[in-house]
Backbone as CSV, one residue per row, in Angstrom:
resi,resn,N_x,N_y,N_z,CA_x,CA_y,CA_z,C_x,C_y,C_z
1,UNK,-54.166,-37.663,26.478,-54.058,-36.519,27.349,-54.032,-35.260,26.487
2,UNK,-54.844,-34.409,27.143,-54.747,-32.730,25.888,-54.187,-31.876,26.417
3,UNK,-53.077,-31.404,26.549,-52.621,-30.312,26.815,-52.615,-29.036,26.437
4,UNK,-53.087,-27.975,26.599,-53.472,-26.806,25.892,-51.906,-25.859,24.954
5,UNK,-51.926,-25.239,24.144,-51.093,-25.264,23.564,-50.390,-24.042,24.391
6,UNK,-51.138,-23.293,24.951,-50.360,-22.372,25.455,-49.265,-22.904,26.867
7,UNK,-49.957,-24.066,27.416,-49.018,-24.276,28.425,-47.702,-25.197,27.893
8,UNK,-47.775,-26.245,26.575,-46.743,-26.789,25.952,-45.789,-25.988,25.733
9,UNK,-46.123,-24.666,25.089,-45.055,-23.651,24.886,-44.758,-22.780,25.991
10,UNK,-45.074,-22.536,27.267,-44.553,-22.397,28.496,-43.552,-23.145,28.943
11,UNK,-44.003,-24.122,29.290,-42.788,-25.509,29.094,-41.869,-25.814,28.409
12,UNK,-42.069,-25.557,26.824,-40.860,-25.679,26.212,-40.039,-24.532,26.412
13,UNK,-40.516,-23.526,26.000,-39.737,-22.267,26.562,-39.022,-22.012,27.546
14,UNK,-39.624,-22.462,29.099,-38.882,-22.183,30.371,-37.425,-23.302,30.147
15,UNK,-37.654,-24.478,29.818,-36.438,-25.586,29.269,-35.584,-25.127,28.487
16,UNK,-36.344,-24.754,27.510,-35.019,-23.906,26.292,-34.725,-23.153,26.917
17,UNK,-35.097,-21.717,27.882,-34.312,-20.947,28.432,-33.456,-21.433,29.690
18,UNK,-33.522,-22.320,30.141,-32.817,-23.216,31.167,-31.688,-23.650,30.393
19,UNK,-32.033,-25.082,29.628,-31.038,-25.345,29.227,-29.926,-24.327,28.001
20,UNK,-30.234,-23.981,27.350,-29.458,-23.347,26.336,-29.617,-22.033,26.934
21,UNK,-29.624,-21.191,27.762,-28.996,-20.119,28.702,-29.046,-19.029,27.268
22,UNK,-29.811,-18.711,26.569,-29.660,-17.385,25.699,-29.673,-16.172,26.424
23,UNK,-29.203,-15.026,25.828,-29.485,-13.526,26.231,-30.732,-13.042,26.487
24,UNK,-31.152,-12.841,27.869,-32.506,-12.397,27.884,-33.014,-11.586,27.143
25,UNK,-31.935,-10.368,26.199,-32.453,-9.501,24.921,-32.709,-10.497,23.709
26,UNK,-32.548,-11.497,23.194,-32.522,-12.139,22.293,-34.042,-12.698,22.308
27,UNK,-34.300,-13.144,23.538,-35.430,-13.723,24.129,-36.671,-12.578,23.623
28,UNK,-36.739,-11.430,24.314,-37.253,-10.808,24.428,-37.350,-10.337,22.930
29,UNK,-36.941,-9.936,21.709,-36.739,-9.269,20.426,-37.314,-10.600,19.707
30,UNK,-37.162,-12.092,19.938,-37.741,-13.057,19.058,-39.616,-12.849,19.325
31,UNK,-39.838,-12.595,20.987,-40.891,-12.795,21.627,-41.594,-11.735,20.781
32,UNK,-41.662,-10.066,20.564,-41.970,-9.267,20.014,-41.483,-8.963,18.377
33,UNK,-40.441,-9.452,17.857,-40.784,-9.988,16.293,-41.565,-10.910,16.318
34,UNK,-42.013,-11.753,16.702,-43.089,-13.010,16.106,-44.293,-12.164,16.397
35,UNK,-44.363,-11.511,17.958,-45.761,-10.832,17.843,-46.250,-9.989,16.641
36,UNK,-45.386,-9.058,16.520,-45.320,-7.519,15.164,-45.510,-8.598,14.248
37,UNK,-45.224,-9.638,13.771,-45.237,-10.304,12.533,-46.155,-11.005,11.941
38,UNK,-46.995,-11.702,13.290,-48.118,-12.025,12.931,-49.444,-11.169,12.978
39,UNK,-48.932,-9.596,13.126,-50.307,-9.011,12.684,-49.931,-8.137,11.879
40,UNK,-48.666,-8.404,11.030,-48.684,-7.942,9.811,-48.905,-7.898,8.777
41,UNK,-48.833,-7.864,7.368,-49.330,-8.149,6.099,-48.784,-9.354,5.624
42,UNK,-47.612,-9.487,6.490,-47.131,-11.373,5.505,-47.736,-12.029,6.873
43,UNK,-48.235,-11.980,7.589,-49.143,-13.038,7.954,-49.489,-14.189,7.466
44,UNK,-50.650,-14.036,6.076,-50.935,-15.036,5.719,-49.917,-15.587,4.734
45,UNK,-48.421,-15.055,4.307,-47.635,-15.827,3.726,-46.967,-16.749,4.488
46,UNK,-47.063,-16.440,5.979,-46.145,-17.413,6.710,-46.957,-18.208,7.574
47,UNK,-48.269,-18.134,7.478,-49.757,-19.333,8.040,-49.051,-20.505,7.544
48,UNK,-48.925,-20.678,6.017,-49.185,-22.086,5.788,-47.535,-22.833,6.231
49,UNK,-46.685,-21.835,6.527,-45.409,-22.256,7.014,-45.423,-22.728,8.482
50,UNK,-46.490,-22.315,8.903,-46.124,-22.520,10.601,-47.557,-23.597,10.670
51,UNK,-47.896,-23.810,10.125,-48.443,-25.230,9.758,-48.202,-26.577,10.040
């Protein structure tokens, strides 16, 4: 079965925010650091990490 990756991480996400109940600011500041981060200059230092 192939599941597209964007909907796996929909899913995991809505669960993690279900079960483990974080601060919707916490949520929101991880969501937009990862964005800002991957179109920054360490980009390609942290490719082969998220690998």
């Amino acid at each position: 079965m192939d599941v597209p990756l964007w909907l796996a991480l929909i899913v995991i996400g809505a669960l993690g925010v279900k079960l483990i109940r974080p601060p919707w600011w916490l949520v929101a500041v991880l969501l937009l650091g990862g964005y800002l981060l991957a179109d920054s200059f360490l980009a390609p230092a942290i490719d082969p990490l998220a690998k």
